[in-house]
C-alpha positions in Angstrom: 0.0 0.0 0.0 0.9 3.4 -1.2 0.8 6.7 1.4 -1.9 9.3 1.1 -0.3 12.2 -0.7 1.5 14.5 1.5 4.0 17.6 1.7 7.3 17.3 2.5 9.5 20.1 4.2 13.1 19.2 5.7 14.3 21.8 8.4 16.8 23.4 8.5 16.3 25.1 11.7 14.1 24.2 15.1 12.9 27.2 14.3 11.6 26.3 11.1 10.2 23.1 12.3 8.4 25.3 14.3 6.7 27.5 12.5 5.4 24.4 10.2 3.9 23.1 13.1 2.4 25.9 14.1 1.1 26.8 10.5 -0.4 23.3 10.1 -1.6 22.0 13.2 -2.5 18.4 14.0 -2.5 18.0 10.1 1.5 17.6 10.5 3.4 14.9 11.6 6.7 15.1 12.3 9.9 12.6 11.0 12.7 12.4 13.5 15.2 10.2 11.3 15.5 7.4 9.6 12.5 5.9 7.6 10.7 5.4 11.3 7.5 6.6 10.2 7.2 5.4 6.5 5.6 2.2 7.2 3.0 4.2 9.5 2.5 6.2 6.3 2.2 3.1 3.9 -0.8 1.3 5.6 -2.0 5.0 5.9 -2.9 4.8 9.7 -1.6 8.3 9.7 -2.3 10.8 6.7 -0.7 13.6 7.7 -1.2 16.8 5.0 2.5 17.8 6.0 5.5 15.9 6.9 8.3 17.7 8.9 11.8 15.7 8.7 14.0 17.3 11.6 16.5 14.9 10.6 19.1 17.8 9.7 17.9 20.3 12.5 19.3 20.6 15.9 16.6 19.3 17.4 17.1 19.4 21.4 14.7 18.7 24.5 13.4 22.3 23.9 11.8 21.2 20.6 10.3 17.9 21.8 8.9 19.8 24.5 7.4 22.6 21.9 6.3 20.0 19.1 5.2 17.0 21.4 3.8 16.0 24.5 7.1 14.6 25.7 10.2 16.0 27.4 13.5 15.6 25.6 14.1 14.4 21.8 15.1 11.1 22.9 11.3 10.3 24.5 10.2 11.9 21.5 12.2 9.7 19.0 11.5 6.4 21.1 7.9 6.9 20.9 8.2 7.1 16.8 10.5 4.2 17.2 7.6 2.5 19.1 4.8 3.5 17.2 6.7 1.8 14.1 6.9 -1.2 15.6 3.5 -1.5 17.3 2.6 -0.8 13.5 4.6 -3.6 12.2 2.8 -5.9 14.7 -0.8 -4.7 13.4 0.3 -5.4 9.9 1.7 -8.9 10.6 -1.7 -9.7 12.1 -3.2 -8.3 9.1 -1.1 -10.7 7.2 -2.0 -13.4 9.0 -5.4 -12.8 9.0 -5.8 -12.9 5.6 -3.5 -16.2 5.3 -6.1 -17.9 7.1 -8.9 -16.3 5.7 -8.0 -17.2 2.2 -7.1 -21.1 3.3 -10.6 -21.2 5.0 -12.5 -20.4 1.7 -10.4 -22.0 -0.7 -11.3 -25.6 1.3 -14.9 -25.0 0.7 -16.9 -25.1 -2.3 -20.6 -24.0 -1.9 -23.9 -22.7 -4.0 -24.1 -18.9 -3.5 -27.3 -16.9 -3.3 -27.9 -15.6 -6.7 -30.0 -12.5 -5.8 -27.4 -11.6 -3.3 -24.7 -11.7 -5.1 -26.5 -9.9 -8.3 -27.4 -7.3 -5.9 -23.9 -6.2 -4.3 -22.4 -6.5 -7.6 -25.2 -3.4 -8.9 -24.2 -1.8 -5.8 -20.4 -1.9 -7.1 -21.4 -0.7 -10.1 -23.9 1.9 -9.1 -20.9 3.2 -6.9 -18.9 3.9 -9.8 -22.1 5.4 -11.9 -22.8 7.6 -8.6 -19.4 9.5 -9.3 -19.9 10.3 -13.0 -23.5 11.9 -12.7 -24.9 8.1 -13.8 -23.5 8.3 -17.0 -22.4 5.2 -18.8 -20.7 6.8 -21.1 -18.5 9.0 -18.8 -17.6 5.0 -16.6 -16.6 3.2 -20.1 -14.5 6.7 -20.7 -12.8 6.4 -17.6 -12.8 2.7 -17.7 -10.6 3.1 -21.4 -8.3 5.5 -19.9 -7.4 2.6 -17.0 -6.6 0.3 -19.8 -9.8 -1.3 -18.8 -13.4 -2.0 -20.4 -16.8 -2.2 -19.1 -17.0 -6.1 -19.7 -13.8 -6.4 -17.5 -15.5 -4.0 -14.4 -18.4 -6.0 -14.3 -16.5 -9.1 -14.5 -14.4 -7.9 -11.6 -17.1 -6.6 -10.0 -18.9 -10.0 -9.8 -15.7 -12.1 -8.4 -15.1 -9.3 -5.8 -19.0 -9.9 -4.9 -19.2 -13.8 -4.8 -15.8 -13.8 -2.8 -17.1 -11.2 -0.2 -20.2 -13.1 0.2 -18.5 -16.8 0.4 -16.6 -14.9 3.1 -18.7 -14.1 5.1 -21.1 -17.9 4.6 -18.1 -19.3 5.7 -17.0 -17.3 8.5 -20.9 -17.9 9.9 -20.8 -21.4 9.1 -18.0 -21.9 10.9 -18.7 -19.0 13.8 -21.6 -21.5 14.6 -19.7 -24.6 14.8 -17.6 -23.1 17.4 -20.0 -21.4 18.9 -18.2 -17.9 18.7 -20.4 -15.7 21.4 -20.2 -11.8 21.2 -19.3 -10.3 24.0 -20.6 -6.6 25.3 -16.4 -5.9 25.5 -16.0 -6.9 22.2 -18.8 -4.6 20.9 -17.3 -1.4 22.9 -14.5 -2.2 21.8 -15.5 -2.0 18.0 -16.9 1.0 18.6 -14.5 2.9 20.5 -11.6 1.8 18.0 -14.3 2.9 14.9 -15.4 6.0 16.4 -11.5 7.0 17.3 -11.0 6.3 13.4 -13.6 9.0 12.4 -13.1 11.8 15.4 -16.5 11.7 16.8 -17.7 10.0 20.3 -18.8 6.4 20.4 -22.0 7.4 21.6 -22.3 9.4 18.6 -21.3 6.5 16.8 -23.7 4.3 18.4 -26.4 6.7 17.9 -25.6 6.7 14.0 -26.1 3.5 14.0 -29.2 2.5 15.5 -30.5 4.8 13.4 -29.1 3.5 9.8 -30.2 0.0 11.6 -26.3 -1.0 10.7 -25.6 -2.4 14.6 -26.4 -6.1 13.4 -23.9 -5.6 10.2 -21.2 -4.4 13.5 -22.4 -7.4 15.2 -21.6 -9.9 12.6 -18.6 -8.3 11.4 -17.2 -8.8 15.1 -18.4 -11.9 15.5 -16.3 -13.0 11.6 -13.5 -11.2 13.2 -13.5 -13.6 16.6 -13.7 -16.6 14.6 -11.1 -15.7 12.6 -8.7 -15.8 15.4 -10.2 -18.6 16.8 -9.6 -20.3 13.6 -5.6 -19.2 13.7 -5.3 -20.4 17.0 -6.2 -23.6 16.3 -3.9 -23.7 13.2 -0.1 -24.1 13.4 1.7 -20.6 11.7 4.7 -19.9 10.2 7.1 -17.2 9.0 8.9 -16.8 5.8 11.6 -19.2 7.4 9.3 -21.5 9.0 9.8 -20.1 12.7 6.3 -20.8 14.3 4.5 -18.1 15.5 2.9 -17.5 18.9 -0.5 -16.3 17.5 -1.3 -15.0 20.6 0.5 -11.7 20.9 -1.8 -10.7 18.4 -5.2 -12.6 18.6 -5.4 -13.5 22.7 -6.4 -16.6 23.8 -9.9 -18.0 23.3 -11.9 -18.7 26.3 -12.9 -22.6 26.1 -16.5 -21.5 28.4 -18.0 -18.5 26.1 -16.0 -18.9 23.2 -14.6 -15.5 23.4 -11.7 -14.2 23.2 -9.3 -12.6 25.8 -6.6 -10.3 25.5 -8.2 -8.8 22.1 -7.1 -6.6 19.5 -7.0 -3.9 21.2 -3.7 -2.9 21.7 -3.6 -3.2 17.8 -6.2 -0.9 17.7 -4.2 1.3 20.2 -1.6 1.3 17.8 -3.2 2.1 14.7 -4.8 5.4 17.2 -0.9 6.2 18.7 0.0 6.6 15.1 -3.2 8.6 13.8 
């Protein structure tokens, strides 16, 4: 993954570092050497507007104090040093997530609900229409200019469907057979770490939802995402050079009585809000 576009200044000075701070606000983020913040930037759980390297400047405790909430450039630098790796950590779950995702629904070969499957593909599709004032015209222009065609869209459009919902019958499927139970933890939890990712209040957030009727969609999304990890820790994983991973650092453990999980996600989620 590519980062959100961004400006990029390199200081010269504290004082100039400064001054772009002071000009842009929380929109800036601020590089303290190395590439430490680059893979924050890549999965885009920050997308600052402005990106101040103080690499070159004489950055001293005054400045960390000014720019930051800590006391001397060496806190300052350990937390960027920190936030990096917690990021790492969220992205190797990602990885493995989708590892044994993708092995879960290449073992199983099942009907899928036409109607449902015609319906999210005219969603896709409607999507695309919705940005070009509905013309088809002005989609199979744009579509041309990709390298692409219409035929290929829909195509494409209609795998990514009947993948997403074979997904989601599995997960269910197999939520049931292990009798994955949703805690009211794991529900706050979802919505703090969701509501943190828009700026607003997870009452506000709860609210919003109730209304749209969209808490049962949060429900079963949670409820996938707790049987995915109780599906990696029943599996054996390993890295690139087949060192076996404790899947717990990053899933928890799940509780044989309720089938839930302890020790969730959410110091991952904590990590992707430390590097917002």
């Amino acid at each position: 993954m590519k980062p959100a576009p961004f400006d990029y200044l390199r200081a010269m000075t504290t004082q100039d570092a400064l001054d772009a701070l002071a000009e842009t606000g929380e929109d800036a983020r601020v590089l303290a050497g190395g590439q430490s913040l680059m893979a924050v930037l890549n999965m885009r759980l920050a997308q600052p507007r402005l990106l101040i390297d103080i690499s070159r400047t004489e950055a001293d405790d005054e400045f960390a104090q000014l720019a930051s909430e800590f006391d001397t450039i060496d806190e300052l630098r350990a937390n960027l040093s920190d936030q990096v790796s917690r990021t790492k950590r969220v992205q190797q779950a990602e990885e493995i997530r989708t590892a044994a995702l993708e092995a879960l629904v290449e073992q199983v070969d099942m009907p899928l609900p036409e109607a449902i499957v015609q319906a999210q593909v005219d969603s896709t599709v409607l999507n695309a229409l919705h940005g070009l004032d509905h013309d088809e015209a002005k989609l199979a222009e744009a579509l041309e200019k990709q390298g692409s065609s219409r035929e290929k869209f829909d195509t494409d459009a209609r795998a990514e469907a009947e993948k997403a919902i074979k997904t989601q019958l599995v997960l269910d499927a197999l939520g049931d057979d292990l009798d994955i139970q949703v805690g009211q933890q794991d529900l706050t939890e979802r919505l703090v770490v969701t509501s943190r990712q828009y700026g607003i209040q997870p009452q506000e957030l709860l609210g919003y939802l109730q209304q749209q009727n969209q808490l049962p969609a949060m429900f079963a999304d949670v409820r996938r995402g707790l049987t995915i990890a109780a599906a990696v820790e029943a599996a054996t994983v390993k890295d690139s050079d087949g060192n076996v991973i404790d899947t717990t650092e990053f899933f928890g453990k799940r509780s044989p009585e309720d089938g839930s999980v302890e020790e969730s996600d959410l110091d991952d989620a904590d990590a992707t809000d430390d590097a917002e």
